[in-house]
N, C-alpha and C positions, 0 to 999 in steps of 0.2 A: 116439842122442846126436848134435846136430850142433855140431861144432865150427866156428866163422866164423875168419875172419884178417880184420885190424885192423892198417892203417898210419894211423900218426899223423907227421905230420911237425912235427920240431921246431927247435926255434933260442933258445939261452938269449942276453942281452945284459945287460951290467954297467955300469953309466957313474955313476961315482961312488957315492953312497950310495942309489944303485935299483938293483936288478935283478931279472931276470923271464925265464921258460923258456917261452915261446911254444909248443902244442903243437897242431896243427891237424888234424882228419881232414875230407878230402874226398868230398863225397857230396851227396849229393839232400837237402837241407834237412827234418826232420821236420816235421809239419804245429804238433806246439806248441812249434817253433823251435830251434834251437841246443841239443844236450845236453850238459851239463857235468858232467864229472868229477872230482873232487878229489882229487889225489893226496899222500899223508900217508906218513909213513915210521911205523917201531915204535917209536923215542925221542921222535916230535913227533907225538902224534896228536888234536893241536888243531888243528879245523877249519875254525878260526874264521878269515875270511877278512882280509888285512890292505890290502885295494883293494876300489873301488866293483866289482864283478861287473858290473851294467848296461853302468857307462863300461868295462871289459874288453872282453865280448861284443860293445858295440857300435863299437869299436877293432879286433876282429878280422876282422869283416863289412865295416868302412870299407876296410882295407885292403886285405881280398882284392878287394872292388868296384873298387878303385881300380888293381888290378894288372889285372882285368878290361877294365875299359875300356882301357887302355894299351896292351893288346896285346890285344884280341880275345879272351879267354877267357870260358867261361861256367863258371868253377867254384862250387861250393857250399860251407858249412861245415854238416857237420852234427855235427860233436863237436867239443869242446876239451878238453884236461884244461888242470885249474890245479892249482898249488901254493900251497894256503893262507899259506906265511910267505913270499910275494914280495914287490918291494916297488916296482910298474911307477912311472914317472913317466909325465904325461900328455903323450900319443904315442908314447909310447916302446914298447907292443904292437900298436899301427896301422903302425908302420915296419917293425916284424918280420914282422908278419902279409902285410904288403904283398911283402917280401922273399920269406919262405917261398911264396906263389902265384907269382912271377915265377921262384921258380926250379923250378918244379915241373913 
């Protein structure tokens, strides 16, 4: 049996009537891209997404990119989990994302 260990780094943000649990694992990029996780509780377990996933993803790749070039990092994203009932406003996962790599 092999067991792996798995850090996700996360950062949830509120701002009025959006909010969103940013959760990021860094790694070597898979070759069919970004893998995403959905993470669901026992009382909610509709999975139905309530944000564009594409504009997500590619909010969370802007970010870390952009915390890259800023200071010289070459990090990767190869996981996210999401939370199906979040409710990101636009940029509002690109600033976190950007956050989380800057402080990593």
């Amino acid at each position: 049996m092999n067991i792996q260990k798995s850090i996700h780094y996360r950062k949830s943000n509120i701002t009025g009537s959006n909010w969103v649990l940013v959760s990021i694992k860094f790694d070597q990029t898979l070759a069919k891209g970004v893998a995403v996780i959905k993470i669901i509780t026992a009382d909610n377990v509709d999975s139905k997404l309530n944000f564009d996933l594409n504009q997500y993803i590619g909010e969370v790749i802007s970010g870390v990119r952009i915390a890259n070039e800023k200071y010289g990092g070459d990090l990767e994203v190869q996981e996210i989990e999401v939370i199906p009932s979040d409710s990101p406003s636009k940029g509002q996962v690109l600033t976190i994302a950007y956050d989380i790599a800057n402080m990593y």
